[in-house]
N, C-alpha and C positions, 0 to 999 in steps of 0.2 A: 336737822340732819340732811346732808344733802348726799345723794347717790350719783357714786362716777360710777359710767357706763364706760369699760372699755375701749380706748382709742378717744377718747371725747376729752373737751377742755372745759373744767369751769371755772366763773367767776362767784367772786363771794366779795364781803364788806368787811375792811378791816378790824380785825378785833371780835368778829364775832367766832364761836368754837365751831370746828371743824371736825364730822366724823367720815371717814371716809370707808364706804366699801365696794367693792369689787363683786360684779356678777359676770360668773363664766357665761359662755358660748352655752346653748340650747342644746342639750346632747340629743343623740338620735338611738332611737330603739331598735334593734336588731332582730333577725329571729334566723335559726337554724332546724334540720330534724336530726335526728339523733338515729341508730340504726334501727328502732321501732317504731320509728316516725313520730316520736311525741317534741311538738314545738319546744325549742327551750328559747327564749328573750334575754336578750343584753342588752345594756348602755354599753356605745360608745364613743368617745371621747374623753372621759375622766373618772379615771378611778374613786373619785371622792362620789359620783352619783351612786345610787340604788334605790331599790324599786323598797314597798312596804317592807318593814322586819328588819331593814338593815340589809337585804338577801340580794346580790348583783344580779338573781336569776329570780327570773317566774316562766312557769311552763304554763303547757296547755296540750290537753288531751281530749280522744272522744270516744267513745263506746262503740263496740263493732258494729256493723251494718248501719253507720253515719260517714256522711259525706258532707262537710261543715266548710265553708266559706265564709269568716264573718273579721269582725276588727275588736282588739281588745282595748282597754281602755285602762294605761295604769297612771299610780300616783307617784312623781317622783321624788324622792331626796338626795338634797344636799348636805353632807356631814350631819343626818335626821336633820335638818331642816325642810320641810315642805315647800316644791318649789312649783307645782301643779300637775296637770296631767298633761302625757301623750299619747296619741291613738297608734294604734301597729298594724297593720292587717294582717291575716294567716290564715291559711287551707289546711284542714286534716282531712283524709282519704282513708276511711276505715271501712268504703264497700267492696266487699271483692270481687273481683272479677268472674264474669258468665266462664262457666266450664268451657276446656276448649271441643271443638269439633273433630273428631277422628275417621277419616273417608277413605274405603277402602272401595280398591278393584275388584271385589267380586260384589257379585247381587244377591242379597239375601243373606242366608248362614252358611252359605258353601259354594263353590270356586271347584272348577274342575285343572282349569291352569294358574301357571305360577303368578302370586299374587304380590302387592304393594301398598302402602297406606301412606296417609300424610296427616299433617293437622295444621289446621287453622285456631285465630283466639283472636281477640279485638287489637287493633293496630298497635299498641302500645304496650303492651304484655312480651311477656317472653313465657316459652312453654316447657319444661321437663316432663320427659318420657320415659315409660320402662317397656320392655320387651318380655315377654316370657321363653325360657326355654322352646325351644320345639317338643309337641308332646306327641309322641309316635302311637297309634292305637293299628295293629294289622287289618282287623276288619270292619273298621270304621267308626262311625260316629252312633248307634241306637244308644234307646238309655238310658243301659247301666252306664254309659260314658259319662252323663250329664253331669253327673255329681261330683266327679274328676273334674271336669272343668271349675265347678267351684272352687277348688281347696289350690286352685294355682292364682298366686298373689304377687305381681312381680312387684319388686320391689327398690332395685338399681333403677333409680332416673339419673336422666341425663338431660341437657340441653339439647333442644330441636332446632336444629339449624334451617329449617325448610324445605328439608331435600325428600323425594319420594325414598319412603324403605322396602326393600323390594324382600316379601318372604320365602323362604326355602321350601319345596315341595319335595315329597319323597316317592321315588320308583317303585316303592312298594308298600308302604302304609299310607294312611290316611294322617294327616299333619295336623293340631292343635295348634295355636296361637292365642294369644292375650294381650293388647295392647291398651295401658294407661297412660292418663296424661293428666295434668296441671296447669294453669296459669299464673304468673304472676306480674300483678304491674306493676308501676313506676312506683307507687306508693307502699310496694315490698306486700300487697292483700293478693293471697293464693288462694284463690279460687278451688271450688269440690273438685274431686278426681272425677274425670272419665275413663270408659271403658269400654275396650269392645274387641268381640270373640269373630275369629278368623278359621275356618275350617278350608285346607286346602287336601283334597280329595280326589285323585286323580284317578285311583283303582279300582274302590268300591260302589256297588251299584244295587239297588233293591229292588223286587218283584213283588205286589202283592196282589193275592188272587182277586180282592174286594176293591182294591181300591179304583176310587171316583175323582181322585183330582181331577179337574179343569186342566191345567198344569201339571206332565208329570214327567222328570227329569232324571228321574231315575235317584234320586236323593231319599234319604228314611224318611224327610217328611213330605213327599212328592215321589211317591214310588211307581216304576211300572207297572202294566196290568195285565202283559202279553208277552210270550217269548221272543215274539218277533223283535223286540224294541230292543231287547238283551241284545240278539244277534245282530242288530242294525248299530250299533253303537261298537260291537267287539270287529267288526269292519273295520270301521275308522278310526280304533285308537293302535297307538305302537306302545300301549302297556299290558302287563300281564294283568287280566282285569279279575275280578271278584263278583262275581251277583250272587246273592242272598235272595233266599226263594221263599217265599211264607204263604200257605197256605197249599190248596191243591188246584195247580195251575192247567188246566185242558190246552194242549198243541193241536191246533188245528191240523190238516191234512199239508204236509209239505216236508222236501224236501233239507234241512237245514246242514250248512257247509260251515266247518271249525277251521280255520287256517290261522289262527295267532291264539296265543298260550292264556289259558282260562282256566276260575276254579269257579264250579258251582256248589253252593251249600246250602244246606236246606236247614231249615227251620219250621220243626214237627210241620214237613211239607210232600207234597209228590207232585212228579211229572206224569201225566199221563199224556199218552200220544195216543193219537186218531187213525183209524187204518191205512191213510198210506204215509205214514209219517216215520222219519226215523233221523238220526244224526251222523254224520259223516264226518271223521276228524283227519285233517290230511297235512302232513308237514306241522305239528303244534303239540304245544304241550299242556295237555286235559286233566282237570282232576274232579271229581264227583266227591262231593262230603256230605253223610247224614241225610242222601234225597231216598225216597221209593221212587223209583223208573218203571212205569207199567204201561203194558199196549195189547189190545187185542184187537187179533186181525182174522176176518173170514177167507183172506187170498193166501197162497204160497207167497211169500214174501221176502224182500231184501231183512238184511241184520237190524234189530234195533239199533246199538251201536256197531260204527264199523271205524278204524283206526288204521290207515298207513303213513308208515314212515313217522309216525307219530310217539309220544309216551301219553299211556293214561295212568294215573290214579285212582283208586278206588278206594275209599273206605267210610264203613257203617253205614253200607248202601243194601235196599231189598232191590234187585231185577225178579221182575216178573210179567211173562207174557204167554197168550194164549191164541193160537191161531189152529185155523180147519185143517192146514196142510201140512207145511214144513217149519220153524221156527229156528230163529238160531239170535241169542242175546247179544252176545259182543264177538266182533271180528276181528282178528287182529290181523295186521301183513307189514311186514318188517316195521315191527314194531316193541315196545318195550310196554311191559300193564304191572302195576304195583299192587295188589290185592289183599283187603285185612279186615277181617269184621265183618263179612259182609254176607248175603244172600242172592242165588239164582236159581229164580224158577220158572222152567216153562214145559208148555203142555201144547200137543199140537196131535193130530192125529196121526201121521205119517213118522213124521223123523222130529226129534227136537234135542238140540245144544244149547248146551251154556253157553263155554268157553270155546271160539274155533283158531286154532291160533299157527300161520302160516311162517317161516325164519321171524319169530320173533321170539320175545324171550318174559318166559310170567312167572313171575314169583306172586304165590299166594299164600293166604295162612290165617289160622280162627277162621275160615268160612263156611257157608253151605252150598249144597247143590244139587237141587231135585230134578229129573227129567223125566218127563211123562207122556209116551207114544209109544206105536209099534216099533220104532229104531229110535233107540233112547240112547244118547252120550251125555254125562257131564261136560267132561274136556277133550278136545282133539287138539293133538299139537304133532305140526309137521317140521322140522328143521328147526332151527336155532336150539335153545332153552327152556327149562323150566323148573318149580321148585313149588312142592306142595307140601305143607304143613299143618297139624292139629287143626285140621278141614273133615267135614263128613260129607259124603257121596251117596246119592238116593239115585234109585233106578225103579221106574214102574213101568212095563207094558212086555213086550214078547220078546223083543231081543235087546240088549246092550250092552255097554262098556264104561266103566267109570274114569280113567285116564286112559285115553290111547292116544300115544306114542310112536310117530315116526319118522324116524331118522334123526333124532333129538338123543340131547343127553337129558336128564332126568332126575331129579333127587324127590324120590315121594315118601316123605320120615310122620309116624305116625299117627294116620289117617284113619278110618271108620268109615268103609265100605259098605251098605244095602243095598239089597235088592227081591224085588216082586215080578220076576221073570217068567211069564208062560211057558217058556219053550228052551229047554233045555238042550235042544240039538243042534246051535247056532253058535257055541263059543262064545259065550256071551262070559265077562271077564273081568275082575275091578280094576284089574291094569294090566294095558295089553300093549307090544309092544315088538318091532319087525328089528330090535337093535340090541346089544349088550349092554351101552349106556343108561342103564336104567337101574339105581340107585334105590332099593326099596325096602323099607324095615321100620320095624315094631306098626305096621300096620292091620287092623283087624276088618275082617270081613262076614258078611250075616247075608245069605241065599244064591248064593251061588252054586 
């Protein structure tokens, strides 16, 4: 038997038989991935080759978290005849990639200005991301919040192009955020999700009477420990701010000036102020929620609060304060006070006021008002407005007045007037008044 090789010439001896056959060309083994990345192997050059089975295909796979670089080794056929082996080499990439990295502009878990994120992942990867909604909370992040933040899952990814994303803040809540992310590399292996929570919080602020931080920034979990640091911060910011007050915070002896718009709230808390202590609101808009306010002073004294040109708020607040001389809770002068829920009580030996209220205009209602000295008022109101409602009036000592009224108009709709007055020969009054603007009914009176 003699074997022609392709292209080649032989010789032979006459007469003797002749079988001749023909060997193709060497085929070559191929390999592709498939969109799951498992190898699949071809002959090519001749459709008559195939691999064991008769099958023009063999694959190759590997089990997740394998990284295989190796060579296979198959057997091939020609029309099933066995023609020997070729080697192939092939890489399967089933490790996936390190999570990517999400860095953000603020430090720590809150940001007081507007913030931005970015993400990094190994050279080779590309990264999808999701955003969460903005999640609005008014008075910040303590917490009951925390567990809200759990149950937010974004879930829209998108491709990360590299660019910084810069987050929205709001003028007046405290801002949520959630940012995840993914990698995937060239071998189609996605990596765990990352995740990471963004709190941008520009308004609110916390006080607590114990706390010891090293660090304390005014955040729920680095909180103040002093009023002063409240009012040193409501300086320099151009927002309407929040401080959350917890426990019973002592004011040292000083002077404190309100010029930009503030709400104080307390949490089962009180202010107590020191004898020469009181608060001055001037040009701003102030609102007191759920605090006790208390001072006790041995001198004739300025107002605990005083208010011009200003609005205050009040509600489900106790005033109360106690001095040797004269005393007077809140001042008003062209000014506007919203009043609900509330209590004032002071005691002083000489003269003592609630409410002193100069062309401004007070609307109150559900509250109390106890005053205890020899010249006892509740409320004095001179010019502008006012407006008292399902309020009760206490009077104790020798001479008083429960609303007086002048030169104001007046609406006082039914109220509950006391009093424990020694001296009867002074015109002592529940509501007194130099004007006809005075508005008054279904109100009851007891010792006058």
């Amino acid at each position: 038997m003699l074997i022609k090789f392709l292209g080649s010439q032989l010789k032979f001896y006459p007469g003797n038989e002749i079988f001749e056959y023909e060997l193709p060309a060497k085929p070559l083994v191929f390999s592709k991935k498939d969109k799951n990345g498992v190898v699949e192997f071809f002959i090519d050059g001749n459709e008559n080759f195939t691999f064991e089975k008769n099958s023009p295909f063999a694959y190759a796979d590997a089990f997740e978290n394998e990284d295989i670089k190796s060579s296979a080794c198959f057997k091939i056929f020609y029309n099933g005849n066995y023609q020997g082996t070729i080697d192939a080499d092939f890489s399967i990439d089933r490790l996936p990639p390190e999570p990517p990295e999400i860095f953000s502009s603020s430090v720590g878990k809150l940001t007081r200005i507007k913030s931005f994120f970015r993400i990094s992942s190994e050279p080779d990867a590309k990264i999808f991301y999701a955003l969460s909604k903005p999640f609005e909370i008014p008075d910040g992040f303590v917490e009951s919040a925390q567990s809200e933040f759990e149950k937010i899952n974004p879930t829209n990814f998108s491709l990360y192009k590299g660019n910084e994303i810069f987050l929205k803040s709001s003028d007046k809540n405290a801002v949520f955020y959630k940012v995840c992310a993914y990698s995937v590399d060239a071998s189609g292996n996605k990596s765990e999700v990352s995740e990471k929570k963004i709190i941008i919080d520009e308004t609110n602020y916390y006080l607590f009477a114990n706390s010891q931080n090293e660090i304390q920034d005014g955040s729920y979990d680095k909180p103040f420990n002093s009023f002063d640091q409240l009012i040193s911060v409501l300086k320099s910011s151009n927002k309407k701010l929040r401080f959350h007050i917890y426990g019973n915070i002592e004011i040292p002896d000083n002077e404190f000036l309100i010029s930009k718009d503030c709400t104080f709230i307390g949490h089962d808390s009180s202010l107590s102020f020191k004898e020469n202590t009181a608060v001055k609101i001037l040009n701003a808009n102030v609102e007191f929620e759920n605090l006790i306010i208390e001072k006790k002073s041995r001198d004739e004294n300025f107002p605990l609060i005083s208010a011009k040109n200003s609005s205050v708020g009040i509600s489900d607040c106790e005033f109360f304060a106690v001095s040797l001389k004269r005393g007077t809770l809140l001042d008003l002068e062209n000014s506007n006070a919203q009043i609900e829920n509330s209590g004032f009580t002071i005691q002083s030996d000489s003269y003592a006021c609630g409410i002193s209220s100069e062309n401004s205009n007070v609307n109150c209602k559900n509250s109390r008002f106890t005053s205890v000295a020899e010249s006892c008022f509740n409320v004095k109101i001179s010019g502008g407005t006012c407006s008292f409602s399902d309020s009760s009036f206490s009077l104790i000592g020798i001479f008083g007045r429960g609303i007086q009224v002048l030169n104001a108009n007046a609406s006082i709709v039914q109220n509950e007037f006391n009093a424990r007055l020694s001296d009867s020969t002074k015109k002592s009054s529940p509501i007194w008044s130099n004007v006809n603007s005075v508005a008054s009914e279904k109100n009851i009176q007891k010792g006058f």
